[in-house]
C-alpha atoms as an extended CHARMM CRD file, in Angstrom:
* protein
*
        71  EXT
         1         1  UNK       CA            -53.2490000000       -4.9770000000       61.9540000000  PROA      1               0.0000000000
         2         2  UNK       CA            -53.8100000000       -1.9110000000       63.8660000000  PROA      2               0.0000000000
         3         3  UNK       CA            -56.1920000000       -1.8460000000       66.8920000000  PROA      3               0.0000000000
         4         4  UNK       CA            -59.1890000000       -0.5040000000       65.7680000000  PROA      4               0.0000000000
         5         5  UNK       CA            -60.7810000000        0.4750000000       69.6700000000  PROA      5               0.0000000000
         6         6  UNK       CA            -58.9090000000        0.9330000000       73.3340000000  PROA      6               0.0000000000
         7         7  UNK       CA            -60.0510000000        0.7190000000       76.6480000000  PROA      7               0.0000000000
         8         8  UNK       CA            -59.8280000000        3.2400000000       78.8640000000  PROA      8               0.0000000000
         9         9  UNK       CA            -56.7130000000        1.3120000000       80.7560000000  PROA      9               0.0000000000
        10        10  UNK       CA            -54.7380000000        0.9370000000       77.3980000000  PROA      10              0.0000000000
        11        11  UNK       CA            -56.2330000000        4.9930000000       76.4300000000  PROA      11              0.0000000000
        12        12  UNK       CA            -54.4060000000        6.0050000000       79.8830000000  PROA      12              0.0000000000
        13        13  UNK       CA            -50.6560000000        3.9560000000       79.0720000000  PROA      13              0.0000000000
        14        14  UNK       CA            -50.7530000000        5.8110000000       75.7640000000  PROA      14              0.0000000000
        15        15  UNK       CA            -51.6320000000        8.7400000000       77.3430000000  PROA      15              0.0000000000
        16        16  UNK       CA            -48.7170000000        7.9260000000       80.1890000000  PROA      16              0.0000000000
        17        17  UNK       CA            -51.5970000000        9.1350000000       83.1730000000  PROA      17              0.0000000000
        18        18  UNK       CA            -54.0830000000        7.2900000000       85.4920000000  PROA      18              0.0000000000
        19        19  UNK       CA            -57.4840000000        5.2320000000       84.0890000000  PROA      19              0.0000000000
        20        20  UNK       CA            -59.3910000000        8.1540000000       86.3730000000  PROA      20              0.0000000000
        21        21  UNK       CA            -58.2070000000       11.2750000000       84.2020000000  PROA      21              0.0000000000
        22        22  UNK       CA            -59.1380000000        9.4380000000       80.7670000000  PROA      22              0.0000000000
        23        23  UNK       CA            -62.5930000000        9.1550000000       82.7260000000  PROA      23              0.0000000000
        24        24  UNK       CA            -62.5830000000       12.8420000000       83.3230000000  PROA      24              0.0000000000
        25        25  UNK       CA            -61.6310000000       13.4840000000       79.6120000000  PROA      25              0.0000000000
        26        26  UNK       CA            -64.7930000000       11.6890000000       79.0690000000  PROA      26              0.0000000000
        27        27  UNK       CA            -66.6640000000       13.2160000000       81.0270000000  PROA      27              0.0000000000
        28        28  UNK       CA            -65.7180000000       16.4290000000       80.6070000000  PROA      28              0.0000000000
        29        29  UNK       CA            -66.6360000000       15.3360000000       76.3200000000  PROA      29              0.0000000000
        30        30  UNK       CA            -63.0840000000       16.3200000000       75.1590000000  PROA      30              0.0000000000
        31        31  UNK       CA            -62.6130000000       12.2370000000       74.3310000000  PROA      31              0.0000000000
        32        32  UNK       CA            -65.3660000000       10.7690000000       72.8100000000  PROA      32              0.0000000000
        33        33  UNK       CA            -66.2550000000        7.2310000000       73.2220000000  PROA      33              0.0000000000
        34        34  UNK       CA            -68.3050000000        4.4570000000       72.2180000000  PROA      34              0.0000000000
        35        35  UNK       CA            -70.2360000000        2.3990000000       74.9190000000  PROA      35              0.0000000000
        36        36  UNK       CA            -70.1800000000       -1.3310000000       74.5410000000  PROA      36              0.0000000000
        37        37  UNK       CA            -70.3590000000       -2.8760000000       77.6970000000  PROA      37              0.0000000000
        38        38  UNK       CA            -67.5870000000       -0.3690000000       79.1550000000  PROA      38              0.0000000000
        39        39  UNK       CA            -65.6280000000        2.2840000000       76.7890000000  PROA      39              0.0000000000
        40        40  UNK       CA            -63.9030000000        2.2000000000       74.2030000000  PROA      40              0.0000000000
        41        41  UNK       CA            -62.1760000000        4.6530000000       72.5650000000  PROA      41              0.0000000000
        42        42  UNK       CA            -61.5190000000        4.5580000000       68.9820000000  PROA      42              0.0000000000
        43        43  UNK       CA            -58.2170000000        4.8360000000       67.4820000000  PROA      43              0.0000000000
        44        44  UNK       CA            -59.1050000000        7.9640000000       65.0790000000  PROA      44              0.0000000000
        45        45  UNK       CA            -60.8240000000        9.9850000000       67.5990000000  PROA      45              0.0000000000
        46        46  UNK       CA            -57.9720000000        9.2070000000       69.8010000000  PROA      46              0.0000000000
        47        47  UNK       CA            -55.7310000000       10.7570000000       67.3030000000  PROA      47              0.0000000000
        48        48  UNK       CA            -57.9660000000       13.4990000000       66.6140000000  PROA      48              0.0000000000
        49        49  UNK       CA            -58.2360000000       14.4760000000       69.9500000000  PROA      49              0.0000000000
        50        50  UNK       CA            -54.3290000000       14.5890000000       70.3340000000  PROA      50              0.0000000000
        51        51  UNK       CA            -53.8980000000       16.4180000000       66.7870000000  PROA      51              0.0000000000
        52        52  UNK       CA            -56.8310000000       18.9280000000       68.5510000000  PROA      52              0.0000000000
        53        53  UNK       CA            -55.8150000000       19.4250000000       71.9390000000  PROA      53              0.0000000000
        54        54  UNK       CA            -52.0430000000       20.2010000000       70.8570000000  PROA      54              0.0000000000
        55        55  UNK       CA            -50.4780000000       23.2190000000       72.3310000000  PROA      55              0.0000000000
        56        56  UNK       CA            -53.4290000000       23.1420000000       75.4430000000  PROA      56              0.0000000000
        57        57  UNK       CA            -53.2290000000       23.1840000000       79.1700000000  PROA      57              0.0000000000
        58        58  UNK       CA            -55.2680000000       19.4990000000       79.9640000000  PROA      58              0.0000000000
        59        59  UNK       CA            -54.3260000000       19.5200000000       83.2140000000  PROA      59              0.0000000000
        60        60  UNK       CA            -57.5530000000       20.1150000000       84.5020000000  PROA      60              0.0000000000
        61        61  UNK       CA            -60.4080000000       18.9790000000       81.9430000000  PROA      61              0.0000000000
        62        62  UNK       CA            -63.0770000000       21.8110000000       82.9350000000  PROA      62              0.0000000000
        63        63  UNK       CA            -60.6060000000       24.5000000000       82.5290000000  PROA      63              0.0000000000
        64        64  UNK       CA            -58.8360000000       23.9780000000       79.0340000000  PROA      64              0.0000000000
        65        65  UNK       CA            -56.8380000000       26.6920000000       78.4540000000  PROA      65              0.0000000000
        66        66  UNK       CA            -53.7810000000       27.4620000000       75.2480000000  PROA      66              0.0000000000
        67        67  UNK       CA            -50.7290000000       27.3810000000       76.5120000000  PROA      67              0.0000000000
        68        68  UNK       CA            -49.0110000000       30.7400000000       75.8680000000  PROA      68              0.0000000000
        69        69  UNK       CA            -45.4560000000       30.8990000000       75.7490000000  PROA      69              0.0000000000
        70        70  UNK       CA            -43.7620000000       33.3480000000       78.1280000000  PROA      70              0.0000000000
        71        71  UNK       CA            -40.3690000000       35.4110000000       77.6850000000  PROA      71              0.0000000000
């Protein structure tokens, strides 16, 4: 059966980053999350916010930019 919420530690090893940038994802509201006791994240609006985010510059959660490709 397929997990159905993640943490924010199991978020960041899919993710391959830190716990503290899935926080700033958060806060920033580009990963939404559900509040029950700590967050969780669930698994579609992890997915949608991968499928979303696609093609962006995240390297810095307040300044989300499209990557552009350059000759």
């Amino acid at each position: 059966m397929e997990k159905v919420l993640y943490t924010v530690k199991e978020v960041s090893q899919i993710l391959h980053t830190n716990p503290s940038y899935v926080y700033q994802l958060i806060n920033t509201g580009l990963l939404p999350v559900l509040k029950l006791g700590s967050y969780k994240v669930r698994h579609e609006a992890l997915m949608k916010f991968l499928s979303e985010y696609e093609g962006y510059d995240l390297s810095d959660p307040n300044n989300v930019e499209k990557i552009t490709a350059t000759a």
